[in-house]
C-alpha positions as CSV (number, residue, x, y, z in Angstrom):
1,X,70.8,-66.0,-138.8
2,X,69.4,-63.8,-141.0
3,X,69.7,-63.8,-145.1
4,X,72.9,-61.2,-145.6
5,X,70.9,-58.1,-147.5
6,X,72.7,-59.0,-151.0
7,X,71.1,-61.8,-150.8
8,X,67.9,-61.1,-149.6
9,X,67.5,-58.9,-152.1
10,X,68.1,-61.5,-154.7
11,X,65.7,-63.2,-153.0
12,X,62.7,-60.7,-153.1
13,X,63.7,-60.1,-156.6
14,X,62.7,-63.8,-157.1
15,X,60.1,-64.1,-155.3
16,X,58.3,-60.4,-157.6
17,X,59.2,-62.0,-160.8
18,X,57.7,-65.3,-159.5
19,X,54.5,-63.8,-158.7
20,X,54.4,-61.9,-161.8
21,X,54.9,-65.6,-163.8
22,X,58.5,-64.3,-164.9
23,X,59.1,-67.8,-163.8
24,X,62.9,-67.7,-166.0
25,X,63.7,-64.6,-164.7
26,X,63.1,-65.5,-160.9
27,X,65.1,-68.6,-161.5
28,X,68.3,-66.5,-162.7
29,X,67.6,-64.3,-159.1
30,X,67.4,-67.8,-156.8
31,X,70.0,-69.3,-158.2
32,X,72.2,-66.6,-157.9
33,X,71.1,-65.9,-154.4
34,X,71.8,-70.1,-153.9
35,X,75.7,-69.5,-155.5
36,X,76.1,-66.5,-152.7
37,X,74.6,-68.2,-149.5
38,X,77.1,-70.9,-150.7
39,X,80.1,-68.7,-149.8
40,X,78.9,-67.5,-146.2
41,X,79.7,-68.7,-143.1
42,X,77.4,-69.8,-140.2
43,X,73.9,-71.6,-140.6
44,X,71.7,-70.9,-143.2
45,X,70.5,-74.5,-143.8
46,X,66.7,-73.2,-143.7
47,X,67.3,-70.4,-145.9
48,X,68.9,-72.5,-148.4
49,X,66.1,-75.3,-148.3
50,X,63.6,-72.0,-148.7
51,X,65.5,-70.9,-151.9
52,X,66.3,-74.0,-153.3
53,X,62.3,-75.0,-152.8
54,X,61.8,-71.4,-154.5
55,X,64.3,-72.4,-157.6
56,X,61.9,-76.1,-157.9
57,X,58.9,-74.4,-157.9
58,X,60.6,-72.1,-161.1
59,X,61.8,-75.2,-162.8
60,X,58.2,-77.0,-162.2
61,X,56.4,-74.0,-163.9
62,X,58.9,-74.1,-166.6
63,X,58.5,-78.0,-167.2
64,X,61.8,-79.0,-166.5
65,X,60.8,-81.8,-163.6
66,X,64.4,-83.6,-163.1
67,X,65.5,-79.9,-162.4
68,X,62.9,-79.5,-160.1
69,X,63.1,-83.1,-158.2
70,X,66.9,-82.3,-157.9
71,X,66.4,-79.0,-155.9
72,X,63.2,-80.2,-154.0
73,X,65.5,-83.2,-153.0
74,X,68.2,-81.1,-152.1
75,X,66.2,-78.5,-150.2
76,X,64.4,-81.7,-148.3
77,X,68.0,-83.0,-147.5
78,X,68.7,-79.4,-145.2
79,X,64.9,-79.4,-144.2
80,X,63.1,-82.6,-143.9
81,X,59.8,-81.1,-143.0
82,X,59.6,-79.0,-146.3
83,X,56.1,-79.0,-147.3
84,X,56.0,-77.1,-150.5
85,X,59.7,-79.1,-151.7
86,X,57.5,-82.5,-151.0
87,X,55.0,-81.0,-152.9
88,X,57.0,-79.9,-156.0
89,X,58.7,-83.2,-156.0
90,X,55.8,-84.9,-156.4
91,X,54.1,-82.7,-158.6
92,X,57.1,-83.5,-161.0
93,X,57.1,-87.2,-160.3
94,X,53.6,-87.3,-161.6
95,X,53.8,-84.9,-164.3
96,X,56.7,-87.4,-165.5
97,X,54.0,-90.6,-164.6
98,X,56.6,-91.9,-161.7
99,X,53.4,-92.0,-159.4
100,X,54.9,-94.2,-156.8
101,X,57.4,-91.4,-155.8
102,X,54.5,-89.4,-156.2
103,X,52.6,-91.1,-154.1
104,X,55.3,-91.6,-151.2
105,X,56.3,-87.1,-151.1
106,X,52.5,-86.5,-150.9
107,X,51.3,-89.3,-148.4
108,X,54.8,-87.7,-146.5
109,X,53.5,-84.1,-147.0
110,X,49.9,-85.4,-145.6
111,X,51.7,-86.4,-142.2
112,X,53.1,-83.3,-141.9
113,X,50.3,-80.9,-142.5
114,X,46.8,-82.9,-142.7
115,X,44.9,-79.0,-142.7
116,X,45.9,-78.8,-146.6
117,X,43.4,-79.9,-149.2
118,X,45.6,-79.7,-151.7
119,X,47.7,-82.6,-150.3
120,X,44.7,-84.8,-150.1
121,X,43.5,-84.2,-153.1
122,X,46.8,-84.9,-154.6
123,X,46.8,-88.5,-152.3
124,X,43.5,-89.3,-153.7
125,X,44.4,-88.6,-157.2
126,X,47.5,-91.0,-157.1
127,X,46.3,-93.8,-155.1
128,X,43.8,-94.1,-157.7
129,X,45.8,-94.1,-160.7
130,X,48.3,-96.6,-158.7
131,X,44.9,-98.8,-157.8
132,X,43.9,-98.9,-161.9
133,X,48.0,-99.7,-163.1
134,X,48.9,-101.8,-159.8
135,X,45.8,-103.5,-159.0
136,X,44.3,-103.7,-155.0
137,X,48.2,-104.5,-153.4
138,X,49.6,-101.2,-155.0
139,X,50.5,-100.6,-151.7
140,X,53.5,-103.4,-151.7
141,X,54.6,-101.9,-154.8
142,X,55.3,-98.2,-154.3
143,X,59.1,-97.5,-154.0
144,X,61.4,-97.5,-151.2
């Protein structure tokens, strides 16, 4: 169903402030849009999984990683096919140097969309860095 319009206007607030780098600002709009689409009724799994990606990407441009693996994670939970949530996640597992996590959401993100350089950059970047710390078998090391 469609966003309920209090709601989607929280969310186009967040998503002007975003693109503006009012990164703070857009937070305070997704997370109150996240509080409301709480309360209603019916299925708005993919709309929550959008705007809780939207509130990681805030807390990745604001440094805050754990915030933002929590809410990639939970947006991944309603929509396991999230691209940019995989991406987040391990943009903020690597930025805090857990690069088998890393690893493991981008080679996932690769699988789901292999028409996105940035994903394979991202896969080369972090195999290598796993191949100098782990040696040739980094492979049998990288995290459930």
């Amino acid at each position: 169903p469609p966003l309920p319009p209090r709601i989607q206007i929280l969310k186009d607030g967040g998503n002007d402030l975003f693109r503006t780098g009012q990164y703070v600002a857009a937070l305070k709009k997704y997370s109150d849009a996240i509080k409301l689409l709480e309360t209603e009724s019916g299925d708005h799994s993919q709309s929550m999984a959008t705007l809780l990606s939207n509130s990681a990407a805030c807390h990745l441009k604001n440094g805050d990683c754990k915030s933002c693996i929590n809410d990639s994670t939970r947006s991944i939970s309603l929509f396991p096919i999230n691209l940019k949530a995989l991406m987040r996640r391990g943009s903020a597992y690597e930025t805090m140097e857990k690069y088998g996590q890393a690893y493991n959401d981008y080679e996932l993100a690769r699988r789901i969309n292999t028409n996105v350089d940035r994903v394979y950059d991202a896969c080369s970047r972090i195999s290598r860095i796993l191949r100098d710390q782990d040696g040739n078998n980094w492979r049998n090391k990288l995290p459930p």
